[in-house]
C-alpha positions as CSV (number, residue, x, y, z in Angstrom):
1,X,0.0,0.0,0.0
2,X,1.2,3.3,-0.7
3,X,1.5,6.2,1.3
4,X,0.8,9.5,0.1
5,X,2.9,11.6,2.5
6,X,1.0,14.8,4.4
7,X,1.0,18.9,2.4
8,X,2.7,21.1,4.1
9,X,0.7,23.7,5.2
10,X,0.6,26.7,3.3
11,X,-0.1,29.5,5.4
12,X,0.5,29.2,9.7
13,X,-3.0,30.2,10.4
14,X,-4.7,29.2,14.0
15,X,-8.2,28.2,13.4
16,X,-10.7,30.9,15.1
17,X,-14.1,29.5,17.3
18,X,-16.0,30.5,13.9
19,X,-14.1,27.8,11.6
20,X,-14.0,25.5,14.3
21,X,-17.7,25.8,14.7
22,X,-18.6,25.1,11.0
23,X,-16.5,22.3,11.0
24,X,-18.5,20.9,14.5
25,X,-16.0,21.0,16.8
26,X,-16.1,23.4,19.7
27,X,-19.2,24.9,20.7
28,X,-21.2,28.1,20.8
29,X,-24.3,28.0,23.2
30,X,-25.3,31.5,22.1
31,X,-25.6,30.4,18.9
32,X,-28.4,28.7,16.3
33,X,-25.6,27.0,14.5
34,X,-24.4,23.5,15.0
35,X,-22.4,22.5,17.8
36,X,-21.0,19.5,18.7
37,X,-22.8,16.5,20.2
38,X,-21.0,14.5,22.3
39,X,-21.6,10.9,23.2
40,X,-21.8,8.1,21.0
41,X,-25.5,8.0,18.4
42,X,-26.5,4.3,17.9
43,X,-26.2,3.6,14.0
44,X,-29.0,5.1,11.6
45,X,-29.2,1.3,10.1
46,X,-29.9,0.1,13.8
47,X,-33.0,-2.0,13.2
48,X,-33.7,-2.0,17.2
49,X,-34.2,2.2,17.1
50,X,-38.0,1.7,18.0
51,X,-37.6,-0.8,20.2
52,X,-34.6,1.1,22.0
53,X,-36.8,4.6,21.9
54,X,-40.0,2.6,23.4
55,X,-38.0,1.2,26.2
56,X,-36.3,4.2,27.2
57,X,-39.7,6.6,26.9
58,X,-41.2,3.3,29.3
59,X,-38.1,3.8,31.7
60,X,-38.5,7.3,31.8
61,X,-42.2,7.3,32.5
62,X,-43.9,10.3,33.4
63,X,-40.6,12.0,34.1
64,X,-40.5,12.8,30.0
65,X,-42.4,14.8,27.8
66,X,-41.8,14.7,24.3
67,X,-42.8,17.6,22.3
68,X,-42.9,17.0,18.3
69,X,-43.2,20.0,15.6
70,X,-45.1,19.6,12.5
71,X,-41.9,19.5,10.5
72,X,-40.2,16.8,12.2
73,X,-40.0,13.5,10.2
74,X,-42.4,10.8,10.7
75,X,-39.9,8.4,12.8
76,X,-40.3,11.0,15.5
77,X,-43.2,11.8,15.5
78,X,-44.0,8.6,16.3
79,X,-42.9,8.7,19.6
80,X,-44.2,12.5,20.6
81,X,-46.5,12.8,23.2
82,X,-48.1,16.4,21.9
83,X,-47.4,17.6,17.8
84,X,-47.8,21.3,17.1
85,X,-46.4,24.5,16.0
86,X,-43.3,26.0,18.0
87,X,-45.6,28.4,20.6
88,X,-48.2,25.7,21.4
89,X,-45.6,22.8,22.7
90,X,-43.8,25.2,24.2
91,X,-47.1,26.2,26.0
92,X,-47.8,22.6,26.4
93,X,-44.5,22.0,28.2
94,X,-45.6,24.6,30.4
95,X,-48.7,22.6,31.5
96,X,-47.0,19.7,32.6
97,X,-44.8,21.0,35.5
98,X,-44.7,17.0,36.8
99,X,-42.5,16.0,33.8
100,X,-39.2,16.2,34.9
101,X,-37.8,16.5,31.4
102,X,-38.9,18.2,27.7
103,X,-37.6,16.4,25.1
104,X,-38.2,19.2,22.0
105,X,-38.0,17.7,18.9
106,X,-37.9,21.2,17.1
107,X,-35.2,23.9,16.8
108,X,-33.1,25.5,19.4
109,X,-35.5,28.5,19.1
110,X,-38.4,26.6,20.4
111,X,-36.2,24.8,23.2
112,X,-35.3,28.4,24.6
113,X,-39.2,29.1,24.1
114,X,-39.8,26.3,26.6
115,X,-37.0,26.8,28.6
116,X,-38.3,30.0,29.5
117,X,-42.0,29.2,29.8
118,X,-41.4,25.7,32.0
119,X,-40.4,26.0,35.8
120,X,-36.6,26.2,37.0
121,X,-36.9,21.9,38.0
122,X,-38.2,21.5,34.7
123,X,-35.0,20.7,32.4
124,X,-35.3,21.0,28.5
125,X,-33.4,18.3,25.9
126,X,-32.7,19.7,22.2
127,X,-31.3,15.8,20.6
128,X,-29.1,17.5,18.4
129,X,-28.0,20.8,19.3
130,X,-26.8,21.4,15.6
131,X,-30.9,21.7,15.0
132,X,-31.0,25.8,14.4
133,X,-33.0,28.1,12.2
134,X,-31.7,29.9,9.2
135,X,-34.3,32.7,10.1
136,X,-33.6,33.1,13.5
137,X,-29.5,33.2,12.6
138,X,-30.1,35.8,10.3
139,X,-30.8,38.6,13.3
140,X,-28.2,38.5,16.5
141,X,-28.4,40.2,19.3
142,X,-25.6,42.6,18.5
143,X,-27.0,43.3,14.7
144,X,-30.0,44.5,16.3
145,X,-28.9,46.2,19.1
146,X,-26.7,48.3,16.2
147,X,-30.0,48.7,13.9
148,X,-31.5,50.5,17.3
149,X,-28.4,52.9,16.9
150,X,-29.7,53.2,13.6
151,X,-32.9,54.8,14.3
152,X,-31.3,56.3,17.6
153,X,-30.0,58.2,15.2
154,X,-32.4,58.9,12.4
155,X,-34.7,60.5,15.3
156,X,-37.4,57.6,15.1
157,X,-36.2,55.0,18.0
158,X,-38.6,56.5,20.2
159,X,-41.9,56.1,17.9
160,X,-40.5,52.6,17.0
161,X,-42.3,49.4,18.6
162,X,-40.2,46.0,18.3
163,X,-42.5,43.2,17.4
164,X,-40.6,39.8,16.8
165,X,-41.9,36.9,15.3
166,X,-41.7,33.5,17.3
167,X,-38.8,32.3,15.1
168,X,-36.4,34.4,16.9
169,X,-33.4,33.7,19.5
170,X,-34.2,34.4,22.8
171,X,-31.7,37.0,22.8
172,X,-33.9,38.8,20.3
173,X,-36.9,38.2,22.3
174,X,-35.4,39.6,25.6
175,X,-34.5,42.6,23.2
176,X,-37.8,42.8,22.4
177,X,-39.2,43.1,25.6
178,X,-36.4,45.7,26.9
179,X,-37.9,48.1,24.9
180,X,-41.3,47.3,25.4
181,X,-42.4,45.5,22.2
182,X,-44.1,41.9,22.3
183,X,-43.4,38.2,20.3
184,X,-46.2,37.2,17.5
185,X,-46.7,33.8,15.8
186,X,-48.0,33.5,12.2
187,X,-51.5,33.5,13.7
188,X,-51.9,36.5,15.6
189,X,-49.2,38.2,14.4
190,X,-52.2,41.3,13.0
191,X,-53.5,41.3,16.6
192,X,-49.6,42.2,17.4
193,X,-48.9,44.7,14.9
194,X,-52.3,46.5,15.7
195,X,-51.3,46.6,19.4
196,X,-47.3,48.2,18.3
197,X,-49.4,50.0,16.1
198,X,-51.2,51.6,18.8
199,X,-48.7,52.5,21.2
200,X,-46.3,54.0,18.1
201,X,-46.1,55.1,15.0
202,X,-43.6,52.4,13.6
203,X,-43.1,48.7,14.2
204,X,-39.5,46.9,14.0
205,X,-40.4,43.3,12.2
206,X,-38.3,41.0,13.3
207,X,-36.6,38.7,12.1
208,X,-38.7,37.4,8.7
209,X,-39.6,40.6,6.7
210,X,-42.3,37.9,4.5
211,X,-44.9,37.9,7.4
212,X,-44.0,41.3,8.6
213,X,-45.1,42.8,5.1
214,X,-47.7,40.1,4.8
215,X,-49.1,40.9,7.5
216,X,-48.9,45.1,7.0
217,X,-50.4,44.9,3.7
218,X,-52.7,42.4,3.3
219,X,-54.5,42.0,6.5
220,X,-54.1,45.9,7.8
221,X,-54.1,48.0,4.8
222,X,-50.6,49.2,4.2
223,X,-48.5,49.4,1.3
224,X,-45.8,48.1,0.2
225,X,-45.0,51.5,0.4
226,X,-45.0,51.9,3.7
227,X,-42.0,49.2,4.3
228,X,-38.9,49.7,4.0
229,X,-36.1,46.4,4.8
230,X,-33.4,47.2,7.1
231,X,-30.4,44.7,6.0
232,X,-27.8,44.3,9.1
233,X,-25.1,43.5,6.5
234,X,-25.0,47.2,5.2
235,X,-24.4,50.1,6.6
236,X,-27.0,52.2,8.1
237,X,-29.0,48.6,7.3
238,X,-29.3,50.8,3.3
239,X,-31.5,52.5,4.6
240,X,-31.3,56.3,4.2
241,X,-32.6,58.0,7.4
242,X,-34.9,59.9,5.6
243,X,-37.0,56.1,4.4
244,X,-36.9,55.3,8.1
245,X,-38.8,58.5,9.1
246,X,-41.2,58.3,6.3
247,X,-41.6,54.2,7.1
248,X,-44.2,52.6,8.9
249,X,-42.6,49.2,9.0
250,X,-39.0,48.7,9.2
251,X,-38.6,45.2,8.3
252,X,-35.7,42.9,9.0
253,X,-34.0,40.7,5.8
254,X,-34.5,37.8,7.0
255,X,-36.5,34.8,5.5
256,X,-37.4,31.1,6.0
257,X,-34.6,28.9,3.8
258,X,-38.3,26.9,3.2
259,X,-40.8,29.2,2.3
260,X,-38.6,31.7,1.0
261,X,-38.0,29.4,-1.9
262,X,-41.6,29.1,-3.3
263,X,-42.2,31.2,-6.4
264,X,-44.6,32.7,-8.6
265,X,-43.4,30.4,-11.6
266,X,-44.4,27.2,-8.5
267,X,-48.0,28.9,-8.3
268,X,-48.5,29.3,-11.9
269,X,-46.9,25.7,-12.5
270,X,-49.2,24.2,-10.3
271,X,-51.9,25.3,-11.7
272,X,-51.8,24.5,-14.9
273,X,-50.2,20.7,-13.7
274,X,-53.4,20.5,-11.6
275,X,-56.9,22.4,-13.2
276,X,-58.9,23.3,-10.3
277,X,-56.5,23.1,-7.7
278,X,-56.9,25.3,-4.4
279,X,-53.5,27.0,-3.6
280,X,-52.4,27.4,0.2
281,X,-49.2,28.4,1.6
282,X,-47.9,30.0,4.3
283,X,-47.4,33.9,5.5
284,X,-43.8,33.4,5.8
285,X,-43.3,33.0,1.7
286,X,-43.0,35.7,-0.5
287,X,-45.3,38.7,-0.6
288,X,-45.7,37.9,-4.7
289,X,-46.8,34.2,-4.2
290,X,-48.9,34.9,-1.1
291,X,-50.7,37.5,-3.4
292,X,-51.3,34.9,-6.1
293,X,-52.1,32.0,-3.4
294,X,-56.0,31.3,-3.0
295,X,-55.7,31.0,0.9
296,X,-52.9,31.7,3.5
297,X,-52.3,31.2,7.1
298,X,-50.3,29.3,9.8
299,X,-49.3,25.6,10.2
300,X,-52.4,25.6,12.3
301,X,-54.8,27.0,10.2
302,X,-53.6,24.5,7.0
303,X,-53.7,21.3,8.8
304,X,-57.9,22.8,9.6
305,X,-58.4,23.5,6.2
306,X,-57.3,20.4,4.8
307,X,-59.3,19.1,7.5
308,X,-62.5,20.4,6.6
309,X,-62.3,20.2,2.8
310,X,-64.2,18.2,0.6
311,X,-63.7,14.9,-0.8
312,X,-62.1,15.1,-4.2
313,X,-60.8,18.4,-3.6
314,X,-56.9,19.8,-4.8
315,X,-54.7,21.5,-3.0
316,X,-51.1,22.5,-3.4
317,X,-49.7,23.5,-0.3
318,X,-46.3,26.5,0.3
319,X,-45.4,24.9,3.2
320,X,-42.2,22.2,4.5
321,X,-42.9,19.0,3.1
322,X,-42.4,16.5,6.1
323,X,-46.0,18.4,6.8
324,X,-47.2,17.9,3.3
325,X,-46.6,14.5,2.7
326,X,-48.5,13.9,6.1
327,X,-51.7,16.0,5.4
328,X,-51.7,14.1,2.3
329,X,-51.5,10.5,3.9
330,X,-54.1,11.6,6.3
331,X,-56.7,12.7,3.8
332,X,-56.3,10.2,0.9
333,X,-60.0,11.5,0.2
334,X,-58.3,14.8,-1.9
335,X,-55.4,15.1,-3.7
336,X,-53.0,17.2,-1.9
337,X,-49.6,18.0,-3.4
338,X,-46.2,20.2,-2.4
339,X,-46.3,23.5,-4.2
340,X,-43.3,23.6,-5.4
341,X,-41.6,20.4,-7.5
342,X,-38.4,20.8,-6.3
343,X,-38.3,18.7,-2.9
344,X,-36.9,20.6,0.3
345,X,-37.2,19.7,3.8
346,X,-35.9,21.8,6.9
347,X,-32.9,20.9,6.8
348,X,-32.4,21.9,10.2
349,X,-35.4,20.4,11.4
350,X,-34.6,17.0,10.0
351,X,-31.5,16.7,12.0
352,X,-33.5,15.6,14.6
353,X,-34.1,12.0,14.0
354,X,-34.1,8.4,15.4
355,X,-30.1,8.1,16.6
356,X,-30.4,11.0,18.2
357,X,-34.1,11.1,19.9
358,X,-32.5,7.1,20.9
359,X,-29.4,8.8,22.5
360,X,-31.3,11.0,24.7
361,X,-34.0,9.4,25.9
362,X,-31.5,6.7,26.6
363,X,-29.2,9.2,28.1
364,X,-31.9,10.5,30.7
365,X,-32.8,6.9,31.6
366,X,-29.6,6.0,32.6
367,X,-29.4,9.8,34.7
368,X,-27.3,11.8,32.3
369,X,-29.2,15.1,31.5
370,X,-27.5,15.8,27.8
371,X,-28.2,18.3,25.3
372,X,-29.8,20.5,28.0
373,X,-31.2,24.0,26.5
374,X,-30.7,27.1,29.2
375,X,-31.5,30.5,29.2
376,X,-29.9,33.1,31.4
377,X,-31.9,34.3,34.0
378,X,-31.7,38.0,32.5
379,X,-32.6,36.8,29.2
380,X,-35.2,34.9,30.6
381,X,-37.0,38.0,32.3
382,X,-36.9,40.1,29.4
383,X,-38.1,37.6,27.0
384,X,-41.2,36.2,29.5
385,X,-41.6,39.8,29.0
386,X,-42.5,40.2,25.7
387,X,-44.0,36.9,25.5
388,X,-46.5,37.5,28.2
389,X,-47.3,41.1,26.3
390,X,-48.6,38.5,23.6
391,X,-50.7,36.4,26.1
392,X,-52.3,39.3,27.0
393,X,-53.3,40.7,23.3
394,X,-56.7,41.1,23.0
């Protein structure tokens, strides 16, 4: 056998935490991205992963509660106590102060969301902590606190109310509720703008500017207008100071990596591929395919449509296909298809899976807490904050 020897190294460089981190060693708690996972993950060809996740969930008892998003894949599902959208399990968590450990098969996001909404004995498991959000890495704490500066600045910070969208870190929630905004989901996120709206005379949309204008001109008469996008990656976010005084919504760029990739040419495909069909998608896609769409609105609100619609009916759904290929298993009564032809998961989301769901609930059986999500109590208090501003919408 031959050996090819080792290349010298070309420059002397030491690596900083930021390559180390993309390459997933090291770790950054204060970020979405990956980190590391330590501990050995039982093979993805283990045939024994059910069997092995059943025993440990029976070991564990009562002691676990597994929370499982609407975007997770179907092998772990299976074993979630309660499936829903990111604000109601982390609401359900909340209700069961005798489980010991949450188990969130979601995104680091929503594990911070239950972290802070569960009680200090409660103890919250992300499987894989490399599960982020693109959206929610797209606005840090310190890129917003600069955009503030921003309109410090311009002369409009004080007329400015921060509204952020569940999807967010809960750095960017506890920023929210510092100065005196509140979180909304994609299904109350009017009610939230009309309460900014009425306490100011400009919102901050954070972090996905596709349901912030969505939202603004569709459901509350605005125009398009009336936005303007503040992009952290330019200076002044390219916004001239004069656009921000003249603004009513200063929106974020940022954007699912999912919805954000439906298009106009996907609605108009689908419609000629399928005569008749009903097109749905989500708020969080494009303002130019939600205008074209026949209906929009949340996770929540497609799974009841497709719930009450009538046999034979067609529907091409904007939304993450784990979700779509369930509704249409469920309903084999209509013909239900993604909107878009190209396939494309969450590819954050689907890191969750069997291995790792087996690791931890085997993990907490044996009395090693891994993977364990934990805001800072400051954090904490700023971002209850702002969340319990959106309990309390009317």
């Amino acid at each position: 056998m031959t050996t090819t020897p080792a290349a010298e190294p070309l420059l002397d460089v030491q690596p900083t935490p930021l390559a180390l981190l993309l390459l997933g060693r090291e770790a950054d708690p204060a970020s979405e991205r990956g980190v590391e996972c330590p501990g050995d993950l039982p093979a993805a060809s283990d045939p024994d992963l059910v069997e092995r996740a059943r025993a440990a969930k029976a070991r564990l008892g009562d002691r676990v509660f597994i929370l499982g998003h609407h975007y997770q894949r179907d092998e772990v599902i299976e074993f979630a106590d309660v499936t829903g959208d990111s604000f109601k399990l982390a609401r359900d968590a909340a209700a069961r102060p005798e489980a010991e450990y949450i188990v969130f098969c979601g995104v680091h996001f929503m594990a911070e969301s239950a972290d802070i909404l569960t009680s200090e004995r409660q103890q919250v498991v992300l499987p894989d902590l490399a599960a982020g959000c693109s959206m929610a890495d797209m606005a840090t704490a310190e890129q917003v606190a600069e955009c503030w500066d921003v309109l410090t600045d311009a002369g409009v910070a004080d007329a400015t109310v921060p509204v952020s969208y569940m999807n967010s870190s809960a750095d960017i929630k506890a920023f929210t509720g510092r100065h005196g905004g509140t979180i909304c989901t994609s299904s109350n996120a009017k009610r939230a703008l009309e309460w900014a709206f009425s306490r100011g005379e400009k919102v901050l949309f954070l972090p996905d500017q596709h349901l912030g204008r969505n939202t603004a001109v569709r459901e509350m008469g605005l125009t398009l207008d009336d936005c303007v996008v503040y992009n952290p990656h330019k200076p002044g976010g390219g916004v001239a100071p004069e656009q921000l005084r003249a603004a009513k919504m200063i929106l974020w760029r940022g954007h699912c990596s999912v919805h954000g990739r439906f298009s106009l040419d996907s609605v108009n495909e689908v419609r000629e591929r399928v005569p008749g069909v009903t097109v749905l998608v989500h708020p969080e896609c494009r303002h130019e395919v939600v205008a074209a769409a026949d209906m929009v609105g949340s996770t929540e609100y497609i799974i009841k449509a497709l719930d009450a619609a009538p046999a034979g009916s067609k529907w091409a759904i904007g939304t993450e296909l784990n979700l779509v290929r369930r509704l249409a298993k469920a309903h084999p009564d209509k013909e239900i298809v993604f909107l878009d032809r190209t396939v494309c998961f969450c590819s954050t989301m689907n890191r969750i899976d069997l291995p790792h769901l087996v690791w931890a609930l085997e993990s907490l059986a044996d009395g090693r807490v891994v993977n364990r999500i934990q805001v800072d109590p400051e954090t904490e208090r700023f971002a209850k904050a702002a969340l319990d501003r959106m309990l309390a919408l009317p």
